[in-house]
N, C-alpha and C positions, 0 to 999 in steps of 0.2 A: 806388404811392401813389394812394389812390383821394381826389379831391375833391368837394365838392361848389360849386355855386356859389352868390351871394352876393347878395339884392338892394341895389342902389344905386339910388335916383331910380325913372327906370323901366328901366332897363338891369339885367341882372347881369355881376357881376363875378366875376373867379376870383382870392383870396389866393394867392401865390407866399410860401413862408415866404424868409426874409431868408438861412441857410446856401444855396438852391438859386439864388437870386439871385447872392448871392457867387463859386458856382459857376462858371455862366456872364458873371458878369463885367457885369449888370443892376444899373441902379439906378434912381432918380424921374425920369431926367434922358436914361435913354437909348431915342432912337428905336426901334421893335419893328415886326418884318415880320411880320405874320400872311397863312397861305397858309390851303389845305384842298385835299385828295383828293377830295372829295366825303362825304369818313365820318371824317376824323381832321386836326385842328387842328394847324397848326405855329408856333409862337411862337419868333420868332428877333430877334437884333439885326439892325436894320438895316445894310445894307453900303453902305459909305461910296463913294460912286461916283469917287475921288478916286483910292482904294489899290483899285479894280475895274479901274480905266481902266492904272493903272501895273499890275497882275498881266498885263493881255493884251499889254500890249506888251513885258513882260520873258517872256513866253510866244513870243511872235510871234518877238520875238528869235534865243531857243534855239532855235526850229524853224529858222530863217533857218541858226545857225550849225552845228547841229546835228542837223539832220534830217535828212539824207544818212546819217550814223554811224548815225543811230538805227536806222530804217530796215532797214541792212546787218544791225545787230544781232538786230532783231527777225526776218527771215526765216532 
């Protein structure tokens, strides 16, 4: 999909149609992380540092309990 961008004020903007919005689960309301490589724009939801903090310690966990087996398995 090719776009173009949009002036606003003195900024431009870029319209997301509302099916691609849907998609990923965007709306007016939800915080967005923009990053860059240096040549190409990443537009993502923002991650909730709440369910980040719990993903490493349910991580941390598994390796605690698990990381012996894994290990064994993997060589």
């Amino acid at each position: 999909m090719v776009k173009r961008l949009t002036k606003h004020g003195n900024s431009l903007a870029l319209v997301i149609e509302k099916p691609i919005l849907e998609l990923v689960g965007i709306d007016a309301e939800t915080d967005l992380e923009v990053t860059t490589d240096g040549r190409c724009l990443v537009i993502a939801p923002a991650q909730d540092e709440k369910r980040r903090k719990k993903f490493r310690e349910a991580l941390a966990e598994g390796n605690r309990r698990y990381g012996k087996m894994l290990k064994r398995l993997a060589d």
